[in-house]
DRENVEXRO-345116 format. One record per residue: y, z, x of N, C-alpha, C, O in turn. Coordinates in nm, 4 decimals, decimal comma, padded with zeros to 6 digits. Each point is the difference from the previous one (the first is absolute). Last residue first. Example, Ala and Ser with C-alpha at 12.3 -4.5 7.8 and 13.67 -1.06 7.14 Angstrom:
<lolums>
-00,2250 00,7080 01,2850 00,1190 00,0060 00,0820 00,1090 00,0730 -00,0770 00,1108 00,0169 00,0509
-00,6828 -00,0239 -00,0219 00,1190 00,0000 -00,0890 00,1200 00,0000 00,0900 -00,0019 00,0665 00,1036
</lolums>
This chain:
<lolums>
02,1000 00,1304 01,4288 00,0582 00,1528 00,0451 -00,0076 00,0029 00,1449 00,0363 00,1001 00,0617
-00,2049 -00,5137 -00,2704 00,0930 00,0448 -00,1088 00,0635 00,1371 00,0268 00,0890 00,0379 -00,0762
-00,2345 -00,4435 00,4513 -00,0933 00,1480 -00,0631 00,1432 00,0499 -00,1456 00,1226 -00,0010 00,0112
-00,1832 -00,4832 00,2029 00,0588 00,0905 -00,0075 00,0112 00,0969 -00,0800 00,0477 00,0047 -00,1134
-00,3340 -00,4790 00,3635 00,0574 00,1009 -00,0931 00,0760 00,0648 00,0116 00,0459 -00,0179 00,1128
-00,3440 -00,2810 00,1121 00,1580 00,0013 00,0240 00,0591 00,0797 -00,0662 00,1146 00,0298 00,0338
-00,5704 -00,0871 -00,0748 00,0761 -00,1080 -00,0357 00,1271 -00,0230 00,0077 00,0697 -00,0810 -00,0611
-00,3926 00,3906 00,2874 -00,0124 -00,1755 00,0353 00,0868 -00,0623 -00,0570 00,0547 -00,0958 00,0547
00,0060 00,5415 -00,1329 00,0586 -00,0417 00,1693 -00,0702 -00,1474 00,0322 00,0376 -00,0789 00,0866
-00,1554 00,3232 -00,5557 00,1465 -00,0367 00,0410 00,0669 -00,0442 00,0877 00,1100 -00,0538 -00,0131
-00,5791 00,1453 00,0185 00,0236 -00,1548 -00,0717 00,1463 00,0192 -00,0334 00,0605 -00,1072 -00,0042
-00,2216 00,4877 00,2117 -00,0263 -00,1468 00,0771 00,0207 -00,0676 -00,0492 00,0437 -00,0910 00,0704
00,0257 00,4100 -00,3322 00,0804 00,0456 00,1070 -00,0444 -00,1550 00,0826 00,0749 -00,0977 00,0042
-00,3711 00,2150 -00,3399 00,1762 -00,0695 -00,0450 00,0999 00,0075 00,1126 00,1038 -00,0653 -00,0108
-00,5366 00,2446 00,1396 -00,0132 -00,0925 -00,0341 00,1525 -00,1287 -00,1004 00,0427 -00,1153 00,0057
-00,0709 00,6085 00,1036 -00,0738 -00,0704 00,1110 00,0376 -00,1547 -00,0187 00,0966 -00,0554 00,0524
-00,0911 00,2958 -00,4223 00,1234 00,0471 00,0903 00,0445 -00,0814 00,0927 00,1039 -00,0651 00,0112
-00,5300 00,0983 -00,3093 00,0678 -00,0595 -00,0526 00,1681 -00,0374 00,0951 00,0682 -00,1018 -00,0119
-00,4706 00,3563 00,2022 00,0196 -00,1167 -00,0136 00,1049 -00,1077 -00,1034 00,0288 -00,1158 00,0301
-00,0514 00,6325 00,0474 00,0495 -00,0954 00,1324 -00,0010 -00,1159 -00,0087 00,0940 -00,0659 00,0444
-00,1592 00,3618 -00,4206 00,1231 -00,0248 00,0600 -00,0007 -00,1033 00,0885 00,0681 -00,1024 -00,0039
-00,4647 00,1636 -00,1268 00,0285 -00,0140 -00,1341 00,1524 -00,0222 -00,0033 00,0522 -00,0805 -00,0772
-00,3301 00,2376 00,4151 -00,0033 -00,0915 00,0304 00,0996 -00,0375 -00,1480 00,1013 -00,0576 00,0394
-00,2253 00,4855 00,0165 00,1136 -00,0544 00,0396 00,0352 -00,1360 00,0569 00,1034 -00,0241 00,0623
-00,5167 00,3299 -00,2141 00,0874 -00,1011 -00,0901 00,1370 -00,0378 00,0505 00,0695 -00,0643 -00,0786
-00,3903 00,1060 00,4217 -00,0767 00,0608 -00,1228 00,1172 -00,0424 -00,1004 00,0358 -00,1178 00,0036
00,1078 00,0082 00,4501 -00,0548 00,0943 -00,0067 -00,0323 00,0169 -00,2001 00,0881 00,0306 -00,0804
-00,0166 -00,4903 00,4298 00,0628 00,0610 -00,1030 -00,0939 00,1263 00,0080 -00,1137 -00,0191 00,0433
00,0085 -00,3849 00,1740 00,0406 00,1517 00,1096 00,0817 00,0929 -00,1170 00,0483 00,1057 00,0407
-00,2258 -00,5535 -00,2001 -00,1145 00,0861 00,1055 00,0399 00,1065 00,0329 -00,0773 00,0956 00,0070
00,3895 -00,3457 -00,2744 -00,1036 00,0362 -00,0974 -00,1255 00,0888 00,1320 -00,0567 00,1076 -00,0188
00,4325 -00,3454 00,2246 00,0352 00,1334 -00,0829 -00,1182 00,0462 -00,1073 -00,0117 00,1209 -00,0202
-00,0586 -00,5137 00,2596 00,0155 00,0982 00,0963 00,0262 00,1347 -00,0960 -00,0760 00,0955 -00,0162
00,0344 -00,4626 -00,2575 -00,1247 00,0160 00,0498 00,0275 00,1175 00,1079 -00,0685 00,1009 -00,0167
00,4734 -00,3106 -00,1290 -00,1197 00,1056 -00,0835 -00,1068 00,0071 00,0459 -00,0047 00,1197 00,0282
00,2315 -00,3529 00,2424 00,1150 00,0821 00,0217 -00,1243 00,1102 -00,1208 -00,0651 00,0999 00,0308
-00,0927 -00,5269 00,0132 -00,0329 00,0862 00,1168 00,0625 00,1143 -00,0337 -00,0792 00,0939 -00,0078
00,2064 -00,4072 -00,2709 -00,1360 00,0459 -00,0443 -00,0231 00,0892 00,1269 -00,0255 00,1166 -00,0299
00,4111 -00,3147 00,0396 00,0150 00,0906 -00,0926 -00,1497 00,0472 00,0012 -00,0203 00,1214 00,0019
00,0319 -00,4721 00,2920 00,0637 00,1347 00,0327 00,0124 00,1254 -00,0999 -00,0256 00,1162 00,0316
-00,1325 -00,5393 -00,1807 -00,0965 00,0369 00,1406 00,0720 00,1294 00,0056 -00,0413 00,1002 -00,0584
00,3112 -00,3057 -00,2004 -00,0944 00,0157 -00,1205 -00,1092 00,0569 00,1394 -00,0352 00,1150 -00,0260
00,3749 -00,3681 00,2040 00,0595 00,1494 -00,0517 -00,1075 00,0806 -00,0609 -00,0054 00,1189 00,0313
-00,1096 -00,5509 00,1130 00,0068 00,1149 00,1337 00,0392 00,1148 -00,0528 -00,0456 00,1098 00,0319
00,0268 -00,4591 -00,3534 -00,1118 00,0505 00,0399 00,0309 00,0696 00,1066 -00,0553 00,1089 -00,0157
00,3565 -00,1940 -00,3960 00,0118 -00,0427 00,1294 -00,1544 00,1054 00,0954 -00,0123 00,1218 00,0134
00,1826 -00,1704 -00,4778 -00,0415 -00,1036 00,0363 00,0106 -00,0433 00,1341 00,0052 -00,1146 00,0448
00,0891 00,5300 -00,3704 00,0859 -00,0273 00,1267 -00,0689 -00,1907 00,0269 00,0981 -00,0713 00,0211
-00,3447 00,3387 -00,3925 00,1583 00,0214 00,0236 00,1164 -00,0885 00,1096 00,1029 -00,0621 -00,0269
-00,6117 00,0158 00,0101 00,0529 -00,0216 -00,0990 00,1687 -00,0140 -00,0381 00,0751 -00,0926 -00,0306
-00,2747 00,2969 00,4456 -00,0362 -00,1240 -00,0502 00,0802 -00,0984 -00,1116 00,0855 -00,0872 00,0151
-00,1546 00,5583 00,0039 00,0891 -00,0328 00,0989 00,0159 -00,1956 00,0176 00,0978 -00,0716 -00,0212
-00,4798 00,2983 -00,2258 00,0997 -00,0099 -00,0501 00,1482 -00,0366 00,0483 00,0789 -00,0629 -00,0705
-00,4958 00,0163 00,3174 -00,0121 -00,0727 -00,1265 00,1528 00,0010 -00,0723 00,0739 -00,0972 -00,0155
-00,1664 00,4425 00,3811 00,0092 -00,1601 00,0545 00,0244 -00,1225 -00,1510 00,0962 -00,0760 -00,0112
-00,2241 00,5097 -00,0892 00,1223 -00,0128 00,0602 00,0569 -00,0835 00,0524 00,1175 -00,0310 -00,0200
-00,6015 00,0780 -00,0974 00,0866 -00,0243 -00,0821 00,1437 00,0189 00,0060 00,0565 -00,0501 -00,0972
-00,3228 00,0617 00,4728 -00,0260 -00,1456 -00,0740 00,0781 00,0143 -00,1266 00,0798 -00,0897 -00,0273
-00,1071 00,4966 00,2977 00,0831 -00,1279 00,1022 00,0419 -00,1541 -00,1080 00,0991 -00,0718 -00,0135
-00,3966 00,4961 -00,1197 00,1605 -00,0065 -00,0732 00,0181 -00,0964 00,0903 00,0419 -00,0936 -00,0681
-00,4184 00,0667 00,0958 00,0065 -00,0422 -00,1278 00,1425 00,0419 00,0144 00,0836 -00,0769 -00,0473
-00,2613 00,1696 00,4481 00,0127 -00,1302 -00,0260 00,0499 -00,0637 -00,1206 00,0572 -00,1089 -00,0015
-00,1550 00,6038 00,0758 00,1032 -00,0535 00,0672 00,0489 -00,1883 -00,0100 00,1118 -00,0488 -00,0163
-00,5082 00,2573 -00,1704 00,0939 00,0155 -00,0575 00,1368 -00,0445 00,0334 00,0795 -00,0647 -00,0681
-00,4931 00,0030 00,3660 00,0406 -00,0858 -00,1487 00,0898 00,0843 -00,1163 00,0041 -00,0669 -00,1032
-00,0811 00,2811 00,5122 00,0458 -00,1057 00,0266 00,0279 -00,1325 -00,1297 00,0923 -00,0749 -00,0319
-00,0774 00,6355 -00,0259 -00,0694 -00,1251 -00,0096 00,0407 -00,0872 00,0898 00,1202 00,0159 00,0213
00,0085 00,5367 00,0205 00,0492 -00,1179 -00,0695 -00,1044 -00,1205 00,0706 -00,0327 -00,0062 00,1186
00,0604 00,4764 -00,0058 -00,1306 -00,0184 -00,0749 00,0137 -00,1523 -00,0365 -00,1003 -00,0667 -00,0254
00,4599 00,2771 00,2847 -00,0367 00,1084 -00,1140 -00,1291 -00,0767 -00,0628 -00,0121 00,0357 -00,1172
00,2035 -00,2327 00,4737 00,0237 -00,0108 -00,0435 -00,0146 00,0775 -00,1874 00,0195 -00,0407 -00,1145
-00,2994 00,0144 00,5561 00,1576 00,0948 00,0555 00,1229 -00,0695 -00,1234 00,1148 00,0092 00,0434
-00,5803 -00,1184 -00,1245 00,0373 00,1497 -00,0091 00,0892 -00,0024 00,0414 00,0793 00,0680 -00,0650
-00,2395 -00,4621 -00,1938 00,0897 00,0399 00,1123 00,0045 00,1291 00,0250 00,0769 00,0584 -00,0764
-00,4730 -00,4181 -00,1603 00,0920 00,1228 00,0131 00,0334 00,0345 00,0810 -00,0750 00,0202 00,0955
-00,1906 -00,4662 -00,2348 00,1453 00,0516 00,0973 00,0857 00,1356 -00,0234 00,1226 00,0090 00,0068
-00,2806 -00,1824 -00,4394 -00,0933 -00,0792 00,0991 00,1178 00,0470 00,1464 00,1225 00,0113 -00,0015
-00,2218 00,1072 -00,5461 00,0359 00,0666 00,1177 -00,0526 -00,0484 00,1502 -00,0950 00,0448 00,0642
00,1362 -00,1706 -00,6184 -00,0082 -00,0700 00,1189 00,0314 00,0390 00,1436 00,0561 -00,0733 00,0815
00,0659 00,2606 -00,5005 -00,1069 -00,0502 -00,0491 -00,0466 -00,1029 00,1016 -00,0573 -00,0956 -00,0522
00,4423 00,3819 00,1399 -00,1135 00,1063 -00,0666 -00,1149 -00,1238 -00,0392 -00,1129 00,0477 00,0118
00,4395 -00,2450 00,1648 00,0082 00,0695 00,1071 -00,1157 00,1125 -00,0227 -00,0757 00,0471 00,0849
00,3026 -00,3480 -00,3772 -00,0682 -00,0761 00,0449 -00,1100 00,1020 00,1277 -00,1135 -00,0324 00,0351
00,4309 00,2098 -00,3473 -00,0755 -00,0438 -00,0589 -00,1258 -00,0807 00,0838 -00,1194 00,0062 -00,0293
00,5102 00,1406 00,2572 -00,0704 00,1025 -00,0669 -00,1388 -00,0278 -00,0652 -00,1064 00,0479 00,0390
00,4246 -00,3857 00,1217 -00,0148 00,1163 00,1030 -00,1503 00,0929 -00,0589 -00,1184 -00,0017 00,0337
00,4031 -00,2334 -00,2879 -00,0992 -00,0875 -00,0096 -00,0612 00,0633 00,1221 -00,1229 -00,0030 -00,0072
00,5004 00,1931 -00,1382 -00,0989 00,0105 -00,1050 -00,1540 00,0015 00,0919 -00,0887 00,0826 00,0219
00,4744 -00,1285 00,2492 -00,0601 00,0789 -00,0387 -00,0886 00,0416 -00,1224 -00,0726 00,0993 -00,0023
00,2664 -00,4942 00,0092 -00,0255 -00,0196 00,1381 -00,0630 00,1945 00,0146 -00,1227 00,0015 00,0097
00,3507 -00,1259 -00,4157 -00,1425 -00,1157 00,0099 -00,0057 00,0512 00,1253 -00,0485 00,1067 -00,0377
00,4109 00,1473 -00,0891 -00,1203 -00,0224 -00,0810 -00,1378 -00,1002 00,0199 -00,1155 00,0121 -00,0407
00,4467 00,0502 00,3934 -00,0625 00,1523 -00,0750 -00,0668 -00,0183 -00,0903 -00,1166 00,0392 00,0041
00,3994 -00,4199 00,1592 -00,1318 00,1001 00,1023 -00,0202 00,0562 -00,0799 -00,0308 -00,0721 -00,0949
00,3141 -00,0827 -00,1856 -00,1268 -00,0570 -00,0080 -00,0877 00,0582 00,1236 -00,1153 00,0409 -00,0136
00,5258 00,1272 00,0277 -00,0867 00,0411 -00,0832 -00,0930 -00,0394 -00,0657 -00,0711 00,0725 -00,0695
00,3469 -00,2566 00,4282 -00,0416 00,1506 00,0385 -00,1031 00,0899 -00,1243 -00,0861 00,0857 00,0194
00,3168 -00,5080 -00,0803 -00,0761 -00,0432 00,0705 -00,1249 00,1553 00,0760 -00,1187 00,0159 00,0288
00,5241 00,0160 -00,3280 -00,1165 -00,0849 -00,0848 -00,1356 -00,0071 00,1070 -00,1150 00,0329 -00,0292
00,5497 00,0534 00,2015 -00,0321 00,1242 -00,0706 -00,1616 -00,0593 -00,1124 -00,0958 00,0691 -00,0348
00,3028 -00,4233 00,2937 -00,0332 00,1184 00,0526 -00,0210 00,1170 -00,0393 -00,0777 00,0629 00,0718
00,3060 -00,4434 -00,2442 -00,1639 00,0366 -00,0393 -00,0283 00,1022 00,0724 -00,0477 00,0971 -00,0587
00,4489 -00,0043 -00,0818 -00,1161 -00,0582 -00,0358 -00,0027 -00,1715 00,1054 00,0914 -00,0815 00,0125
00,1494 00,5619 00,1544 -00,0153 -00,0544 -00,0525 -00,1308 -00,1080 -00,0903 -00,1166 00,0173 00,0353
00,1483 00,4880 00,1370 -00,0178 -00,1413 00,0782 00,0540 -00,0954 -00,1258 -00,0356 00,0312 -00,1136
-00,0006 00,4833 00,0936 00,0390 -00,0338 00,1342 00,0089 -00,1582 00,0223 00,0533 -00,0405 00,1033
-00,1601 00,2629 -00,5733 00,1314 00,0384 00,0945 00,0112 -00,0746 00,1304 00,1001 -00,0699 00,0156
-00,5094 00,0113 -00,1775 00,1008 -00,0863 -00,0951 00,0669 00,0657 00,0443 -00,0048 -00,0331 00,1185
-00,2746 00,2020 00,1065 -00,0031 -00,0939 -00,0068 00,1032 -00,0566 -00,0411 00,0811 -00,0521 00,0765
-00,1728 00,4388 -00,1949 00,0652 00,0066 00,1414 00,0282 -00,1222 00,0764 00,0859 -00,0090 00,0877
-00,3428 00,0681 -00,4969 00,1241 00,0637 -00,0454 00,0774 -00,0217 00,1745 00,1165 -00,0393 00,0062
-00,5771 -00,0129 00,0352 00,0380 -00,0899 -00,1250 00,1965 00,0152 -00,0325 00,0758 -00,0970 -00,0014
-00,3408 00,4315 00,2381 -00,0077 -00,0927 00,1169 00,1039 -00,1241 -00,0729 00,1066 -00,0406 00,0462
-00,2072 00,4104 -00,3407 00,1155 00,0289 00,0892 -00,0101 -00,1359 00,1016 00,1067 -00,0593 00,0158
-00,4363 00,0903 -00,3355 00,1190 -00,0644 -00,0731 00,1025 00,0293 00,1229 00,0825 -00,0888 00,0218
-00,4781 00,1961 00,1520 -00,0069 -00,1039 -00,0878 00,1180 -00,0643 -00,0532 00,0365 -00,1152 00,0234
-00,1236 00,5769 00,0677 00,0369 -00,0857 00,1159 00,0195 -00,1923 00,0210 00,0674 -00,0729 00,0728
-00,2526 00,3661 -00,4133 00,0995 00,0204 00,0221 00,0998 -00,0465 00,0956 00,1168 -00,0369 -00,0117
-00,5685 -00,0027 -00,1186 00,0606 -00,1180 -00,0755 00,1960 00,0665 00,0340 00,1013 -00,0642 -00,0280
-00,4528 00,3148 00,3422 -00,0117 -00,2047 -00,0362 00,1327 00,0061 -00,1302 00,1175 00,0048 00,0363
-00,2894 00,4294 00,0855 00,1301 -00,0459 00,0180 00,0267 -00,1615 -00,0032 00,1007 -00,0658 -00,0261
-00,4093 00,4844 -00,1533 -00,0481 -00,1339 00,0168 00,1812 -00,0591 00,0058 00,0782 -00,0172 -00,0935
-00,2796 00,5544 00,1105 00,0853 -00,1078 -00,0470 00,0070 -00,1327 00,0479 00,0436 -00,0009 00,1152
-00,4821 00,3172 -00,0760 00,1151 00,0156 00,0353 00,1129 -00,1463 -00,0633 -00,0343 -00,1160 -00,0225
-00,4789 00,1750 00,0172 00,0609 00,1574 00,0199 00,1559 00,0499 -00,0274 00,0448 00,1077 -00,0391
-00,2715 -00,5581 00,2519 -00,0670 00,0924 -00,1485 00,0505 00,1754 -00,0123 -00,0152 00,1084 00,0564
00,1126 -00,5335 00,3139 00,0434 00,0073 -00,1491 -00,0089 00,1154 -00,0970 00,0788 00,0432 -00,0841
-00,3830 -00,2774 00,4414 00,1466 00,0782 00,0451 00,0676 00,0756 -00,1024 -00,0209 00,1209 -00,0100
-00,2429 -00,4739 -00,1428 -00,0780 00,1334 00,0405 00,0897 00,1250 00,0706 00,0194 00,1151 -00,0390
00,1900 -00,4801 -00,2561 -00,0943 -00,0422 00,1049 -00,0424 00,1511 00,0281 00,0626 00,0996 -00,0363
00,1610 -00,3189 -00,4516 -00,0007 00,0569 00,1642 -00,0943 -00,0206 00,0800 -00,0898 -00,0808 -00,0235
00,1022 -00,1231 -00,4435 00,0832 -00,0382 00,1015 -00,0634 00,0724 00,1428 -00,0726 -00,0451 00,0886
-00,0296 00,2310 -00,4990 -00,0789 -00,1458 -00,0144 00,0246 -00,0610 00,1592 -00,0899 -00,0265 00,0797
00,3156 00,4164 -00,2275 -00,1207 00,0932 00,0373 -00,0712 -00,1498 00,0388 -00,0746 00,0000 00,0979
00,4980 -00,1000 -00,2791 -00,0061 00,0609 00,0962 -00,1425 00,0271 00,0818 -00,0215 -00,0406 00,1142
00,0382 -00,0969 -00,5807 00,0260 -00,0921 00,1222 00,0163 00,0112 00,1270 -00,0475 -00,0799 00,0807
-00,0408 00,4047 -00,4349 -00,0964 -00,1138 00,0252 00,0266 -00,1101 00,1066 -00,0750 -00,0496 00,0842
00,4460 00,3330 -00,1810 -00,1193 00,1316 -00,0031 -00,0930 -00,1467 00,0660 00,0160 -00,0483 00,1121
00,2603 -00,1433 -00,3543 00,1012 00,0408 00,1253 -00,1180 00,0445 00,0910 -00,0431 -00,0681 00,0930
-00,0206 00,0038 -00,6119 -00,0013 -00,0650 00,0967 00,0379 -00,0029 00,1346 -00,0411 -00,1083 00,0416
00,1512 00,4811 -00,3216 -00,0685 -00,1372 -00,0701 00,0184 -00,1020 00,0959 00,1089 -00,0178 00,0546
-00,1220 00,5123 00,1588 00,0876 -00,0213 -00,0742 -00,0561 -00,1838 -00,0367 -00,0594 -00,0661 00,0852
-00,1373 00,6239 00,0214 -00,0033 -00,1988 00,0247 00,0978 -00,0573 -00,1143 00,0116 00,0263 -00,1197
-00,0859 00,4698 00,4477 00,0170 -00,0726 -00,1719 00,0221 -00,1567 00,0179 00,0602 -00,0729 00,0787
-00,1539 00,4506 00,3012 -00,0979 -00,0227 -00,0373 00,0403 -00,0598 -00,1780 -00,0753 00,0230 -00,0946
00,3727 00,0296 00,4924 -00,0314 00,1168 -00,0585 -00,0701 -00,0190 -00,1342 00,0513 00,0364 -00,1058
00,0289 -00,4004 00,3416 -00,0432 00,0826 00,1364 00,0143 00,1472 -00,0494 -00,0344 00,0883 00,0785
00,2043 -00,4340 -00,3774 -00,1769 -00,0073 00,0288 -00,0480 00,0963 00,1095 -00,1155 00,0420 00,0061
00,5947 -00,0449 -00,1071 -00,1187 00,0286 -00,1006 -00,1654 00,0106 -00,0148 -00,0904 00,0692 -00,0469
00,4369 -00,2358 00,3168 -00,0142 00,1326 00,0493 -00,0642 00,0726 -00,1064 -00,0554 00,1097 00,0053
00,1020 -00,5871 -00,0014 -00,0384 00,0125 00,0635 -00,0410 00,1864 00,0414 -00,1001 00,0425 00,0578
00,3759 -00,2509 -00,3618 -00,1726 00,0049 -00,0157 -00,0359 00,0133 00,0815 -00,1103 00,0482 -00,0257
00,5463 -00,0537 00,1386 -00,0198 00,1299 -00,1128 -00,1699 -00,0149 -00,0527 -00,0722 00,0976 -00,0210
00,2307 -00,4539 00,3237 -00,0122 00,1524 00,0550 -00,0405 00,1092 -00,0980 -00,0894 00,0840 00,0108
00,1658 -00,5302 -00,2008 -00,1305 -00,0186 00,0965 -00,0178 00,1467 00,0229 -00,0876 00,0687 -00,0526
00,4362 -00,1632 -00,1263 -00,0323 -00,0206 -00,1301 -00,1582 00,0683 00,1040 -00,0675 00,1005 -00,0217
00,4609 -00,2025 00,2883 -00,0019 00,1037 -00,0606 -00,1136 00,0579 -00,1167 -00,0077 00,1196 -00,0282
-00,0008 -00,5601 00,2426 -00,0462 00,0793 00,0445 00,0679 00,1535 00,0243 -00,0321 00,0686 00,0970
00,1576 -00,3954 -00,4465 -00,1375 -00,0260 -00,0036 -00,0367 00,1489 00,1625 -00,0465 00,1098 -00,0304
00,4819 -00,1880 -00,0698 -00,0373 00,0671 -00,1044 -00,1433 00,0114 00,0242 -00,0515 00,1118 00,0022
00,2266 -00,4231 00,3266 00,0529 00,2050 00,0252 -00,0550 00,0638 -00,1589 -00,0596 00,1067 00,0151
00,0076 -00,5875 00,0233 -00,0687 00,0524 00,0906 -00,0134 00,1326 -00,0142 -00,0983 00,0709 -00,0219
00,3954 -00,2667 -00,3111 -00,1675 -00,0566 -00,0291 -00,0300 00,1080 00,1022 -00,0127 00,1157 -00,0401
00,4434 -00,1504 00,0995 -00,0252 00,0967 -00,0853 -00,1584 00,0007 00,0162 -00,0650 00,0868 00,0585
00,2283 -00,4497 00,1993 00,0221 00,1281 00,0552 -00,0477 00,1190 -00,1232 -00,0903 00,0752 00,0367
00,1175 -00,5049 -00,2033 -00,1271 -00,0286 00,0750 00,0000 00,1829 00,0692 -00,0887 00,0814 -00,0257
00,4005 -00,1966 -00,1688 -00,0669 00,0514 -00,1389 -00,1224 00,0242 00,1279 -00,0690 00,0995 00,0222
00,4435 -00,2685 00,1414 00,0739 00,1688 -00,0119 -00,1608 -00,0019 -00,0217 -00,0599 00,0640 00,0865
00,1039 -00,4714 -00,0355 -00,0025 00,0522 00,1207 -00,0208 00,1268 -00,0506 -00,0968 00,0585 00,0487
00,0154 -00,4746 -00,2966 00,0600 00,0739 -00,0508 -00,0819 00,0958 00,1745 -00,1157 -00,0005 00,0422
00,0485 -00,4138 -00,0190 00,0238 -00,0086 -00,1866 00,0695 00,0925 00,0323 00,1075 -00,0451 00,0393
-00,3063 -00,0111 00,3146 00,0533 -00,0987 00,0092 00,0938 00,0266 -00,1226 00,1190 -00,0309 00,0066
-00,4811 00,3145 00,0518 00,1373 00,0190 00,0823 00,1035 -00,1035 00,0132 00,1090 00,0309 00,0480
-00,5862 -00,0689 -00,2565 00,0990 00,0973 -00,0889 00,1640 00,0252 00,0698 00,1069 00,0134 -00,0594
-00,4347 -00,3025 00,2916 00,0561 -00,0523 -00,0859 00,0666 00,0926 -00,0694 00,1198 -00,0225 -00,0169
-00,2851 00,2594 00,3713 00,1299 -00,1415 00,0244 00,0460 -00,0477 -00,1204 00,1170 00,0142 -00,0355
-00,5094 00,2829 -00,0219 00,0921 00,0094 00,0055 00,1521 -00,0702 00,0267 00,1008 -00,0046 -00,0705
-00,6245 -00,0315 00,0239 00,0967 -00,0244 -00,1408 00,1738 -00,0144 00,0574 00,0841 -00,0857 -00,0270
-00,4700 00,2700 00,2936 00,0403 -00,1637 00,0245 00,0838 -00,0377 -00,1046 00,0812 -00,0908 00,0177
-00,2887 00,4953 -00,0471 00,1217 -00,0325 00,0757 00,0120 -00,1047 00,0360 00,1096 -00,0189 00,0528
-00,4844 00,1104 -00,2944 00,1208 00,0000 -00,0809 00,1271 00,0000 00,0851 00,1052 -00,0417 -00,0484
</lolums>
């Protein structure tokens, strides 16, 4: 669903900002709910569905960090670049993940446990989308490296900041840009 976002940001900047910050205000308060044992409708399930083993016990900071990486984004970079930083994150760390748990080929220990074929899936789908956007293949190479690096050495959910950040930040200095702050 964060991939939604740009487009919502394009339309309406403030709402897109309310959307995030209400939603992971909306998140925390279930969140401290569940960790004092009450489930809140749907949230409860998804969470407990979602996390990772690490996880269990304790406040599940992903989707929070999530909207902040997202939110920090769109402040700091102009578009696309702010777009570009948050397609990393959603597809390129998605696909990280997804690809990375159901295809664990090449595990990195000095990389916290991280996949080689995960790593590859965010390179490729970042590469893809960068691509798309920019139509310029060296940029779309680099952007994809720039995530792929930050998605490996990112610490546990703070990749969720770094790469969206990370990553708009480079594609503001390829495209000549000029950072909005």
């Amino acid at each position: 669903m964060i991939a939604l976002v740009p487009s919502l940001a394009s339309v309406n900047l403030g709402f897109t900002f309310a959307l995030l910050g209400s939603g992971s205000l909306v998140y925390a308060y279930a969140e401290m709910l569940r960790l004092q044992g009450q489930e809140v409708f749907l949230i409860t399930r998804i969470t407990n569905s979602a996390s990772r083993e690490r996880d269990r016990g304790r406040f599940v900071l992903g989707p929070v960090t999530l909207a902040l990486g997202t939110m920090i984004a769109l402040l700091l970079y102009p578009e696309p670049a702010a777009a570009l930083g948050i397609y990393a994150l959603a597809f390129g760390d998605g696909f990280a993940s997804l690809v990375g748990k159901l295809f664990p080929l090449g595990r990195m220990t000095f990389l916290e446990g991280k996949t080689f074929s995960g790593s590859f899936a965010c390179f490729l789908a970042v590469f893809l989308v960068s691509l798309g956007i920019t139509g310029d293949t060296g940029m779309a190479f680099l952007l994809a490296l720039t995530a792929t690096f930050l998605e490996g050495v990112s610490a546990r959910d703070l990749d969720n900041i770094v790469i969206p950040v990370g990553t708009g930040l480079a594609a503001t200095l390829m495209m000549g840009l000029t950072p909005l702050i």
